[in-house]
C-alpha positions as CSV (number, residue, x, y, z in Angstrom):
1,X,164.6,76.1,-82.9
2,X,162.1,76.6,-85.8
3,X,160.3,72.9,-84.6
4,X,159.5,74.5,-81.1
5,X,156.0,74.1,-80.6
6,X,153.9,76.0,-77.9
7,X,152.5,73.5,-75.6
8,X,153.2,69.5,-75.4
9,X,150.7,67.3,-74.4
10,X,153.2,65.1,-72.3
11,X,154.0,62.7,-71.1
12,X,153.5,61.3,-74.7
13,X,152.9,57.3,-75.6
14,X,156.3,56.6,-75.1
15,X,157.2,58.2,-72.3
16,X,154.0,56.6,-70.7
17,X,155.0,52.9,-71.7
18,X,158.1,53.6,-69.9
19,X,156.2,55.3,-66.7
20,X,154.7,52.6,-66.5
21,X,157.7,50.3,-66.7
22,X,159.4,52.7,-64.1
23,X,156.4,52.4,-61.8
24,X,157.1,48.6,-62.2
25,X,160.8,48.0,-61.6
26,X,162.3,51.3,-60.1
27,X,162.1,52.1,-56.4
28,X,159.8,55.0,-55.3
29,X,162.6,56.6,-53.6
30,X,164.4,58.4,-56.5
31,X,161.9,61.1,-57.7
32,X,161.8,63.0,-61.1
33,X,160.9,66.2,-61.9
34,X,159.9,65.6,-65.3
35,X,157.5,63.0,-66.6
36,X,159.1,62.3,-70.3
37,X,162.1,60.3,-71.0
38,X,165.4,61.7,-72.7
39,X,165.9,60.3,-76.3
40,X,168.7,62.4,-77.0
41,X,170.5,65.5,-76.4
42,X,173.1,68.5,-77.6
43,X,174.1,71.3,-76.6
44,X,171.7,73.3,-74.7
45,X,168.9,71.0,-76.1
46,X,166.9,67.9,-74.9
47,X,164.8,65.6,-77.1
48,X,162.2,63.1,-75.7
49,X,161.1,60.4,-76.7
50,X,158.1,61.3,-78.2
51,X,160.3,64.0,-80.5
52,X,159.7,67.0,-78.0
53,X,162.2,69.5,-77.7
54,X,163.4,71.2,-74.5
55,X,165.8,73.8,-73.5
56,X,167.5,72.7,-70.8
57,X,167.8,75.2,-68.4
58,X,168.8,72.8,-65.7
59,X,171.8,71.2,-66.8
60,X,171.2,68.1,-65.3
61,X,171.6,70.0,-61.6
62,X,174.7,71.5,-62.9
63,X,176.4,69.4,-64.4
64,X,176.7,69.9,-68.3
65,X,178.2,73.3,-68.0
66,X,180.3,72.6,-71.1
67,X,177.1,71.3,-72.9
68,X,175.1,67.7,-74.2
69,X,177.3,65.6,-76.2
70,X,180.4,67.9,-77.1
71,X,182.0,66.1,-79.7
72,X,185.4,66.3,-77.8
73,X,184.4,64.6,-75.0
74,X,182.2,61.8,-76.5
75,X,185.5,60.8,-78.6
76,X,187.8,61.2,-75.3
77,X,185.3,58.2,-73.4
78,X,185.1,56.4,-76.6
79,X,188.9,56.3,-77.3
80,X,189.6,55.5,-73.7
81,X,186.8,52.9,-73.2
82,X,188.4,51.3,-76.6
83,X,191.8,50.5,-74.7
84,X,190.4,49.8,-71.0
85,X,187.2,50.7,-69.1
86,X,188.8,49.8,-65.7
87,X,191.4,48.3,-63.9
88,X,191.1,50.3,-60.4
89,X,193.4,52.7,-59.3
90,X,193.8,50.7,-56.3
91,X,195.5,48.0,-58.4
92,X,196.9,48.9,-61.7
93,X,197.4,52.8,-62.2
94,X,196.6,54.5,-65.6
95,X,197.8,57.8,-66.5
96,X,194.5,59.3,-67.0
97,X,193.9,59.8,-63.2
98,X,197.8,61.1,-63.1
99,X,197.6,63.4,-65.8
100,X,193.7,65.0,-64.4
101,X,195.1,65.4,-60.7
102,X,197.8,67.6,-62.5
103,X,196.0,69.7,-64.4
104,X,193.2,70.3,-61.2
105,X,195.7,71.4,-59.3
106,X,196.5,73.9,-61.9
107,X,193.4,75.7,-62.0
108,X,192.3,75.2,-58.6
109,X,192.7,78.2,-56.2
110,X,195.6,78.1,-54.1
111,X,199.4,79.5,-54.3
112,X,200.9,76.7,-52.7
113,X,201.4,73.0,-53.4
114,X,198.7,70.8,-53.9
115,X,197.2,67.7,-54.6
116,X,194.6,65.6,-55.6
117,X,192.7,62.5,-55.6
118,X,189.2,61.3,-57.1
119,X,186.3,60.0,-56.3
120,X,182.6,59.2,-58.0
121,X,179.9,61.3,-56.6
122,X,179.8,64.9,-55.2
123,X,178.7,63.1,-51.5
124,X,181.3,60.8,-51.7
125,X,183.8,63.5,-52.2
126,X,182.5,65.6,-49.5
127,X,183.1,62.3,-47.4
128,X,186.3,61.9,-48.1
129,X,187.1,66.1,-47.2
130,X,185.5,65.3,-44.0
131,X,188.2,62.2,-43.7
132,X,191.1,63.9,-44.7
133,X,190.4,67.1,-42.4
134,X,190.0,64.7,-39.1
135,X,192.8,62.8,-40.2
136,X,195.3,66.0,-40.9
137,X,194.0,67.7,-37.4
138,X,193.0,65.0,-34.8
139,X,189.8,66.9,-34.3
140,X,186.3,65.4,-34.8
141,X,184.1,68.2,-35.3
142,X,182.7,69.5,-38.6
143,X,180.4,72.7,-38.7
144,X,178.0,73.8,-42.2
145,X,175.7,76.1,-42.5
146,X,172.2,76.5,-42.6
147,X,170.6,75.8,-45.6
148,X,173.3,73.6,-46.8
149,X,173.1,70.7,-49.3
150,X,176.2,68.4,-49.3
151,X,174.3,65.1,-50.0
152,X,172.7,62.1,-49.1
153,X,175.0,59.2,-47.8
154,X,175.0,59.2,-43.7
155,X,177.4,61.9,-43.2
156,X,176.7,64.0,-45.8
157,X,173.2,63.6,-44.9
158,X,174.0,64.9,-41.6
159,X,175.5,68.0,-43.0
160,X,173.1,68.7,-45.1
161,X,169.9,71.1,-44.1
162,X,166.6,70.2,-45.3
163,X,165.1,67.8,-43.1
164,X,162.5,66.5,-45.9
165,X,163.0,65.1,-48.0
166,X,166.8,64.3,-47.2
167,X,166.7,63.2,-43.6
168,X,163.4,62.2,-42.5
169,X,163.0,59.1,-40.6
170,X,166.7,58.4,-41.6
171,X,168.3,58.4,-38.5
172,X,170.5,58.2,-36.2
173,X,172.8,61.0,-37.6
174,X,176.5,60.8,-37.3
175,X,177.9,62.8,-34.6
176,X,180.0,66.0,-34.0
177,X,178.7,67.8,-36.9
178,X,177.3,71.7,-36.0
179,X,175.4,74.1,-38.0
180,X,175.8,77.9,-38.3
181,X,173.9,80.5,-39.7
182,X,174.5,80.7,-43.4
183,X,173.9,84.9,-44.3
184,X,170.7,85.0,-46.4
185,X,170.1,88.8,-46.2
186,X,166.2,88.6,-47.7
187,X,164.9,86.5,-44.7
188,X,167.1,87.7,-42.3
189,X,165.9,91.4,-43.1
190,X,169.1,92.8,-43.5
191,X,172.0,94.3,-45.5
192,X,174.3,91.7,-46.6
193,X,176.9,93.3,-44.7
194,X,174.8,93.2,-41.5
195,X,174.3,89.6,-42.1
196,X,177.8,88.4,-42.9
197,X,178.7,90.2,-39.3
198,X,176.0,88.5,-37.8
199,X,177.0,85.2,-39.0
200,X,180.5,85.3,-37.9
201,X,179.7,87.0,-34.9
202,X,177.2,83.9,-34.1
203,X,180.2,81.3,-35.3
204,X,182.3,83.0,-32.4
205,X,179.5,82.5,-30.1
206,X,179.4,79.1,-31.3
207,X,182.9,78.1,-29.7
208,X,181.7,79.3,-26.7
209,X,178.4,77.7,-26.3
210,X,178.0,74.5,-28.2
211,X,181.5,73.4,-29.4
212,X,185.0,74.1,-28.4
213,X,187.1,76.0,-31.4
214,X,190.4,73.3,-30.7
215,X,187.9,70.3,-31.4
216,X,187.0,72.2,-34.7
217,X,188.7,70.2,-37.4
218,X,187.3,72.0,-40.6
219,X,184.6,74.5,-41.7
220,X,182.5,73.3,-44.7
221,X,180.6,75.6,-46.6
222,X,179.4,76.2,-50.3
223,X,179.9,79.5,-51.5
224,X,176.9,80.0,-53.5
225,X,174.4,77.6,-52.1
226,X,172.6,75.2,-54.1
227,X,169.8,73.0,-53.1
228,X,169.6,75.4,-50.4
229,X,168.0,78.4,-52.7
230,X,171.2,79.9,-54.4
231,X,172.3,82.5,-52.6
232,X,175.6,83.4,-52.7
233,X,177.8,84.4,-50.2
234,X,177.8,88.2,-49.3
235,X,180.8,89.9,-51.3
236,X,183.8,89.5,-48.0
237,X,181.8,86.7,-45.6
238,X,184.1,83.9,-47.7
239,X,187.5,86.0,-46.8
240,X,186.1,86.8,-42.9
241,X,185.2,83.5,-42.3
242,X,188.7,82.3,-44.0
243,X,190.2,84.6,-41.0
244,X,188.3,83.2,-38.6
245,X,189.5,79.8,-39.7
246,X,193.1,80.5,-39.4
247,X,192.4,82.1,-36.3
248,X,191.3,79.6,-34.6
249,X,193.4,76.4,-36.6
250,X,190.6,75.0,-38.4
251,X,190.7,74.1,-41.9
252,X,188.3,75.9,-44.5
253,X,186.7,73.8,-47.0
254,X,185.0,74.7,-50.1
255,X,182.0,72.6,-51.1
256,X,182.5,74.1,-55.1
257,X,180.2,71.1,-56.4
258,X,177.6,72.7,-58.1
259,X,179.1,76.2,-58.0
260,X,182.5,75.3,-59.7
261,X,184.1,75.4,-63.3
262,X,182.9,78.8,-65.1
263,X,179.3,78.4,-63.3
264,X,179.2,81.3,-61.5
265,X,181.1,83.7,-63.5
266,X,184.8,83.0,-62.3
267,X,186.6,78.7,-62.6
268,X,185.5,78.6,-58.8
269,X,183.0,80.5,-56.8
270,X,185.3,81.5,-54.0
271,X,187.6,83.4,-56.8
272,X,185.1,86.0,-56.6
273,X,185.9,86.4,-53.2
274,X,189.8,86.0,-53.5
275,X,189.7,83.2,-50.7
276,X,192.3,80.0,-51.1
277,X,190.5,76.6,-49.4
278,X,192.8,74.3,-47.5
279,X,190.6,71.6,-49.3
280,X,188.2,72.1,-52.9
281,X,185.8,69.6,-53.5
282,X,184.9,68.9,-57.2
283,X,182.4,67.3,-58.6
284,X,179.2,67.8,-61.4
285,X,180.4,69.9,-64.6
286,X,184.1,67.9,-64.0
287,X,183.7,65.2,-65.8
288,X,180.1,67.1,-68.3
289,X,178.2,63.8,-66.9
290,X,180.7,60.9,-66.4
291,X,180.9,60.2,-62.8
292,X,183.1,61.7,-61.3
293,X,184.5,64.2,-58.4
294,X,187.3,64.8,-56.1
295,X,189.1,66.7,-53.2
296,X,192.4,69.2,-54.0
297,X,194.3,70.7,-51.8
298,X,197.2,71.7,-49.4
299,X,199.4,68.5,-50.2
300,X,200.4,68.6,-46.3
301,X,196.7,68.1,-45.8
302,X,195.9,65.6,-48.1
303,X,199.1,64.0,-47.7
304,X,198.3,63.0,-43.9
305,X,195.7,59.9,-44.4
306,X,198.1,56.9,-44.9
307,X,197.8,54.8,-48.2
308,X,195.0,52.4,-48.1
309,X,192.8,54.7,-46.2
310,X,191.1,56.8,-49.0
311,X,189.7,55.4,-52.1
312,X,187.4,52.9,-54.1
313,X,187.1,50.2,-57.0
314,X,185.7,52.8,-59.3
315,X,187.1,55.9,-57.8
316,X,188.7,58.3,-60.8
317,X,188.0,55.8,-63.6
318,X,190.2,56.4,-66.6
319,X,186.7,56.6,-68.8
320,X,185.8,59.7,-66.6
321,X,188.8,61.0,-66.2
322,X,189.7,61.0,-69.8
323,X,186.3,63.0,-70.4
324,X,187.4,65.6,-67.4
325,X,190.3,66.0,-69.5
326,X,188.8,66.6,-72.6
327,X,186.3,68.8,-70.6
328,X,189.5,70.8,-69.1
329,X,191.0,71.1,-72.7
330,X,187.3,73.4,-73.9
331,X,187.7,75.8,-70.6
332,X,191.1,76.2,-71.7
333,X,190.1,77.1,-75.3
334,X,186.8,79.2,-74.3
335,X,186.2,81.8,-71.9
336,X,183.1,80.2,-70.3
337,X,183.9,82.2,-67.5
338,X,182.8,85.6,-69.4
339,X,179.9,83.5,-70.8
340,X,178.5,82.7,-68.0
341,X,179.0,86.3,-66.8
342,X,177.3,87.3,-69.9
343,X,174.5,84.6,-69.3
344,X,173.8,85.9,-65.8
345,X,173.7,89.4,-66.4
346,X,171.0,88.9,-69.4
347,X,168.9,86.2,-66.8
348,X,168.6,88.4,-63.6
349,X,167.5,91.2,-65.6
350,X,164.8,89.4,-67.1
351,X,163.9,88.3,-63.8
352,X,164.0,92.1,-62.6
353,X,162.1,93.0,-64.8
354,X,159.2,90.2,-63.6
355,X,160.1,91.3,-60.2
356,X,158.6,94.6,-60.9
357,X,155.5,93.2,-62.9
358,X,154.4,90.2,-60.7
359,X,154.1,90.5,-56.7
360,X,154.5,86.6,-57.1
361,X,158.9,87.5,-57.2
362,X,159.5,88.0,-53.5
363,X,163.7,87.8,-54.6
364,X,166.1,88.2,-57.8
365,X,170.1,86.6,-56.7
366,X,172.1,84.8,-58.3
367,X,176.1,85.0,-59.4
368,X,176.9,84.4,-62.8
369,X,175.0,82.2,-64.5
370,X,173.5,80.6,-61.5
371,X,171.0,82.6,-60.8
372,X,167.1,82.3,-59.5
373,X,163.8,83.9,-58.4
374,X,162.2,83.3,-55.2
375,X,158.3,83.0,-55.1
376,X,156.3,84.2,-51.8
377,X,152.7,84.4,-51.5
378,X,152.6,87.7,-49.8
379,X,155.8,90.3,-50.0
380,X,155.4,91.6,-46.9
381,X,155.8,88.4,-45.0
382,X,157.1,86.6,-47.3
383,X,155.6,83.6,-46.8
384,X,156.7,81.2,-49.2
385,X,154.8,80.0,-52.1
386,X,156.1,76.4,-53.0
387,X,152.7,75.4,-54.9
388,X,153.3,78.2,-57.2
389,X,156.7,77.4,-57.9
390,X,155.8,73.5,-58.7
391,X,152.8,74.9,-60.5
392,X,155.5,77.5,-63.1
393,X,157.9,74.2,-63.6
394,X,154.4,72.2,-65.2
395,X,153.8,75.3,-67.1
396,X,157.2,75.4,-68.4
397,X,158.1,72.0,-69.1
398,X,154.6,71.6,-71.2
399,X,155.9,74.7,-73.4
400,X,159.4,73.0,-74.0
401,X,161.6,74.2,-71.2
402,X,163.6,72.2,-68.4
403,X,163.8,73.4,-64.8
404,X,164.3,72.5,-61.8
405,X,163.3,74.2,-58.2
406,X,165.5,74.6,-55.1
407,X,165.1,76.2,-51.8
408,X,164.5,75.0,-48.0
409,X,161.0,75.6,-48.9
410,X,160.3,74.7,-52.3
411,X,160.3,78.2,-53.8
412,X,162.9,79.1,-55.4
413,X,163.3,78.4,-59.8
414,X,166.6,77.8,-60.3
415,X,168.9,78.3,-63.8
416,X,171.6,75.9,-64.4
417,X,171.6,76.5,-68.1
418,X,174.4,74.8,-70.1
419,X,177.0,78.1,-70.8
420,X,177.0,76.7,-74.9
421,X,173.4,78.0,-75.0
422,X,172.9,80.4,-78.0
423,X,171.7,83.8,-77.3
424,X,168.4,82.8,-79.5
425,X,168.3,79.5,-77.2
426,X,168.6,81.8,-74.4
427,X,166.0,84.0,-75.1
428,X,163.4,81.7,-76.2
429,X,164.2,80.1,-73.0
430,X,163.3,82.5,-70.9
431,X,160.4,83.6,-73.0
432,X,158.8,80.1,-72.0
433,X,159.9,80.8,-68.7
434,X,158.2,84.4,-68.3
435,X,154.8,82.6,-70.1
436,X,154.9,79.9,-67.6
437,X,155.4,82.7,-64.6
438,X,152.8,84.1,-66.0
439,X,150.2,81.8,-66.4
440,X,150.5,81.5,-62.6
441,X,151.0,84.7,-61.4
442,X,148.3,86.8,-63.3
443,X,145.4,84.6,-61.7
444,X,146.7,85.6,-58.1
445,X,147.6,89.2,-59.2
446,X,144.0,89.4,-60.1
447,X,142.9,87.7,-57.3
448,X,144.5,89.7,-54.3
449,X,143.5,93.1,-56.0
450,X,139.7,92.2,-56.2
């Protein structure tokens, strides 16, 4: 990128004209990390507006995996969108949504017959698992984990964590939904064996004291959690807690939303783990920004909700499902898998490396190429340091660099990086990224050692 600057002075005119147009028309409610407007994108690059360049090292939350604009998949939508944009499934089938549900079923995990059907939006997906799973069992209740993220609609809101900004003042929550301890060995102060056993140990205790195992209808969890602060699953919790499942006749679901398709190193997060979900849901990097997502699994399962009770006018469009194809056909041809492998191993040892300089980086995790820092104010207690972490996204996205933040407290820098980046985009990348850490961690390096 030989027109990278060093710093921009943003947002520029344009992106203020539309600010202020925003400010005008749009409702408060959706926020935006960023203060510039996207002109135009490719690849593992962003431009503005005003003509700034950014690497994009968020992805759009995970969700360009195979890259801005790919050239296969802008022809797919604009050859499909040439013959029909819609005619709902629910109607008139096409053989777009036919031919996806066949090929997902391919590649998700699973050695025994499955099925599929789509949706538009991650939440709407997870929605729909929660339908199918009460449906298939006759049981009402659902349990996640703490720290979970599964979305914003009622129920999903319900499942999810964070109480703010997600679920504040938002109530009355829907009901028969529990939460378990989700093992997050750096708070918890233990190995991540110790907390895995801890965790199922408390999900036993669970049926005991707060809801009955045989009213259990499906456990719902994300293997590497996103909103949440990405941490991944201790190597072995995903196969004990699968035991535990069929143990006790509830289903296990796998929330692969943001962790799925090459993200994390493997097509699905739970490979790493060897684990087979009665239900996958899909959703993000499927369709590389067309909306789109969906639930695959057990056909017994998903064949129990009678026709008419699942679906929706724009559920699997033929548009988005012609792009998931095209999408599908570049995983085929490219191992994004060892990519992202490749991507992940060169990010967390950067970020070791600044664990080592600056006290600032309580924690290093990540899997694959989703990886992240957390930032505490004091290593020893680790109290959380969210103002720092909003304070290194500013830096950074002045000196040309998208990201994002996650975390129950605001403190964790995330890395969602598009698994096309080159390895010069890469580095330069996270040469922003160390600048901007250090802008912000020298000053309190300096200040806690006078």
């Amino acid at each position: 990128m030989a027109d990278h600057k060093t710093y921009f002075d943003i947002p520029g005119e344009k992106s203020r004209e539309l600010l202020a147009r925003r400010q005008q028309f749009v409702a408060r409610g959706v926020s935006s990390t960023m203060s510039v407007f996207a002109a135009k994108a490719d690849g593992a690059v962003i431009e503005d507006v005003d003509g700034n360049r950014y690497i994009d090292f968020a992805g759009g939350i995970g969700v360009m995996n195979i890259g801005h604009s790919r050239p296969e998949v802008v022809q797919a939508i604009a050859e499909q969108a040439a013959k029909y944009v819609h005619t709902c499934f629910s109607v008139m089938m096409y053989e777009p949504y036919v031919a996806l549900a066949e090929r997902i079923v391919q590649i998700t995990p699973g050695d025994f017959p499955k099925k599929a059907i789509f949706f538009n939006s991650g939440a709407e997906a997870v929605e729909n698992a929660v339908k199918i799973a009460r449906y298939a069992t006759g049981k009402p209740a659902i349990i996640t984990f703490d720290n979970a993220y599964h979305g914003r609609t009622l129920m999903t809101m319900t499942m999810t964590s964070k109480v703010k900004p997600y679920k504040h003042r938002f109530g009355p929550f829907a009901p028969e939904v529990y939460r378990a301890p989700f093992p997050y060995p750096y708070r918890m102060n233990m190995t991540p064996q110790e907390a895995s056993d801890y965790c199922i140990a408390e999900l036993e205790r669970m049926f005991v004291g707060e809801v009955a195992a045989d009213q259990v209808a499906a456990i719902v969890i994300e293997p590497v959690q996103g909103e949440g602060g990405f941490m991944p699953a201790p190597a072995g919790f995903l196969r004990a807690l699968k035991t535990l499942c069929e143990k006790h006749a509830i289903l296990f679901i796998a929330d692969e939303i943001q962790s799925g398709f090459c993200r994390t190193g493997r097509m699905f997060a739970v490979d790493h783990d060897g684990v087979q979900p009665d239900l996958t849901i899909i959703a993000k990097s499927l369709a590389a920004g067309m909306p789109l997502s969906g639930v695959v699994g057990r056909a017994d399962i998903m064949d129990a909700p009678p026709p008419g009770t699942l679906g929706g006018t724009y559920s699997g469009n033929p548009v988005a499902c012609a792009a998931a194809l095209a999408v599908l056909d570049l995983f085929e041809k490219e191992d994004y898998a060892a990519r992202s492998r490749e991507i992940g191993h060169i990010i967390t040892h950067r970020f070791s490396q600044l664990q080592q300089r600056y006290s600032l980086v309580g924690d290093v995790r990540g899997l694959g190429g989703m990886a992240a820092i957390e930032l505490v104010r004091d290593r020893a207690t680790k109290e959380p340091d969210a103002h720092a972490a909003s304070e290194v996204l500013a830096a950074a996205h002045h000196r040309g660099l998208v990201l994002i933040k996650a975390g129950m407290y605001d403190n964790v820098l995330r890395i969602l990086v598009p698994l096309v980046v080159t390895d010069a985009q890469l580095q330069l990348g996270l040469d922003i990224f160390e600048e901007a850490l250090s802008v912000v961690a020298e000053p309190r390096t300096a200040t806690s050692v006078s």
